[in-house]
C-alpha positions as CSV (number, residue, x, y, z in Angstrom):
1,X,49.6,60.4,132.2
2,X,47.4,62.9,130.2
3,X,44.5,61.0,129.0
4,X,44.2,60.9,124.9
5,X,41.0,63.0,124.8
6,X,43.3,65.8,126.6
7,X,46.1,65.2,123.8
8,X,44.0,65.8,121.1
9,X,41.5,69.0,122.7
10,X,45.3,71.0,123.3
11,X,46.3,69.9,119.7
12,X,43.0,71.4,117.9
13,X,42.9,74.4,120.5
14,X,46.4,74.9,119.1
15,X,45.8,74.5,115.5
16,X,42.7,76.8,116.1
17,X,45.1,79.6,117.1
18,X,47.3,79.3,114.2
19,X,44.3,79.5,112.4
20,X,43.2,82.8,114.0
21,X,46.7,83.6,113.3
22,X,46.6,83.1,109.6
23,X,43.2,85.2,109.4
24,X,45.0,87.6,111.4
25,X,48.1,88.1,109.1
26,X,46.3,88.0,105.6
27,X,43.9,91.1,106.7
28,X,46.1,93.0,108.1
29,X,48.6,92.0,105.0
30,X,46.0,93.4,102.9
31,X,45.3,96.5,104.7
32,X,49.0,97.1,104.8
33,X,48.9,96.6,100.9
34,X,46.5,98.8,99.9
35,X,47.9,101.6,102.4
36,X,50.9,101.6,100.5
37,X,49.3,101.1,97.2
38,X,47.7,103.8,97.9
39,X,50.5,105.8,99.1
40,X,48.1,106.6,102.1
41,X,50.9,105.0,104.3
42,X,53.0,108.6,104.4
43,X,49.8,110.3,105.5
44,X,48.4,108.1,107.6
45,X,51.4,107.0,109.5
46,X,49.9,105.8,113.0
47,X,47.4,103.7,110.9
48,X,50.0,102.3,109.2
49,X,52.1,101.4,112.3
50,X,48.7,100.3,113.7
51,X,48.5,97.6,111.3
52,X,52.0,96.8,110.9
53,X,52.1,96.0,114.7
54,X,48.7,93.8,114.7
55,X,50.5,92.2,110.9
56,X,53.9,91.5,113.2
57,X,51.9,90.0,116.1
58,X,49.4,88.1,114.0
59,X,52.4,86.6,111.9
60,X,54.2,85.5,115.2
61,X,51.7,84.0,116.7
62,X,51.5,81.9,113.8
63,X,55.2,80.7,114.8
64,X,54.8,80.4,118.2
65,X,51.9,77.5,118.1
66,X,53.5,76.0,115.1
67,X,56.5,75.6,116.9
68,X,54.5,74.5,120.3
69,X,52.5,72.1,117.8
70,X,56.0,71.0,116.6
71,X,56.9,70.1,119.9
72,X,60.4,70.9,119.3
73,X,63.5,69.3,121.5
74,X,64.8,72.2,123.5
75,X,68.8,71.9,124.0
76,X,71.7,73.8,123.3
77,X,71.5,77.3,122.1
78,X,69.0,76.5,119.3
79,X,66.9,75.6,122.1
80,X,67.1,78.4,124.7
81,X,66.3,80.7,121.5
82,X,63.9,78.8,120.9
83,X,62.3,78.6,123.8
84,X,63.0,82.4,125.2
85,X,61.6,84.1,121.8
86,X,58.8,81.9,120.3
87,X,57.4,79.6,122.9
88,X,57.4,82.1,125.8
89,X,55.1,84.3,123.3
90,X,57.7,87.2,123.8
91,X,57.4,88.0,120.3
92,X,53.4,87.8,120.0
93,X,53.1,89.9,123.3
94,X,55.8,92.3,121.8
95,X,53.4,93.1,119.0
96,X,50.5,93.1,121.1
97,X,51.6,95.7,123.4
98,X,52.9,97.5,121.1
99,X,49.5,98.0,119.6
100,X,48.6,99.2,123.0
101,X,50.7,101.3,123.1
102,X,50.3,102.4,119.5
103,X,46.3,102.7,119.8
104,X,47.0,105.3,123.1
105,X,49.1,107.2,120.8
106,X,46.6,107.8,118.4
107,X,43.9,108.4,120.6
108,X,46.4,111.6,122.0
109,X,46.6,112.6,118.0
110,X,43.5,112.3,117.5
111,X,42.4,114.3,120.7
112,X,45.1,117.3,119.6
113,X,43.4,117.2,116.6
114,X,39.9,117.8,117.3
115,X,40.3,119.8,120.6
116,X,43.1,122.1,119.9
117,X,43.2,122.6,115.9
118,X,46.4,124.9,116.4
119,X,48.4,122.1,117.8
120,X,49.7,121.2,114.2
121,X,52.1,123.4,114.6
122,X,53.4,121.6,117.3
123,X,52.6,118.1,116.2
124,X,55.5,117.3,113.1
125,X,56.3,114.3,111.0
126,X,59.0,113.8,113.0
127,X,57.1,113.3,116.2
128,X,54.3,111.0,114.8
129,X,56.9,108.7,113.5
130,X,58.8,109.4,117.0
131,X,55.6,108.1,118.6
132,X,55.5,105.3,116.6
133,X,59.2,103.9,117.3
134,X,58.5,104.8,120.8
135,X,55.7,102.1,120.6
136,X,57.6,99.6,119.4
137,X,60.6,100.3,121.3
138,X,58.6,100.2,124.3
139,X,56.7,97.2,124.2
140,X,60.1,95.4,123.3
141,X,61.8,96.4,126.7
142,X,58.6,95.8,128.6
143,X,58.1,92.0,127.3
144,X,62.0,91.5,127.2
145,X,62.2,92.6,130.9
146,X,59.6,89.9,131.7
147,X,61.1,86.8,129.8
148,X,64.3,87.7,131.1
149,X,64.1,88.1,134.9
């Protein structure tokens, strides 16, 4: 029997999250905005997947500890889904490594770009926004693979 001090620290730690969470999506939200205000989001297409990954992850781990808050009953196939996509963090740890991922790719651009000038020629749209599905793609089968073995 958890004691009610216990109860009530892993309730606040869990409401502190979402609140990270919330901070989280709103600046990245606006980031996103003015990028595409902006039209900056063609030109700067790693950036925008940057922040689009850290928006997707921010955002679900405002549904993951809302739903762990919720303390949801966990049966049928409402309840596996539940369980295998939001409380198991799959979808929080899917955004978070693919910003990893995404960050390492950028690091490479920005290495091509400042080393070997001539490497534009070689270095397309096509391949940036290549790079940025394969970040995404990526971190999916990587987080899947764990929550599903």
């Amino acid at each position: 029997m958890a004691s009610p001090f216990s109860i009530g620290t892993d309730f606040y730690l869990k409401f502190t999250v979402v609140v990270i969470g919330v901070v989280g999506t709103v600046g990245n939200g606006l980031i996103l905005y003015a990028l595409y205000a902006s039209k900056q989001h063609k030109k700067h297409v790693l950036i925008f997947n940057q922040n689009a990954l850290d928006f997707f992850s921010s955002l679900n781990l405002i549904v993951s500890y809302a739903v762990k808050i919720g303390n949801f009953y966990l049966t049928g196939a409402f309840g596996y889904w539940l369980c295998t996509w939001f409380i198991s963090e799959l979808m929080v740890w899917w955004g978070t490594l693919g910003s990893m991922l995404n960050l390492a790719i950028i690091t490479i651009d920005r290495y091509l770009k400042v080393v070997h000038p001539n490497s534009k020629k070689y270095v397309r749209r096509w391949v940036v926004c290549s790079a940025a599905a394969f970040a995404w793609i990526v971190a999916f089968v990587r987080v899947a693979s764990v929550v599903y073995t």
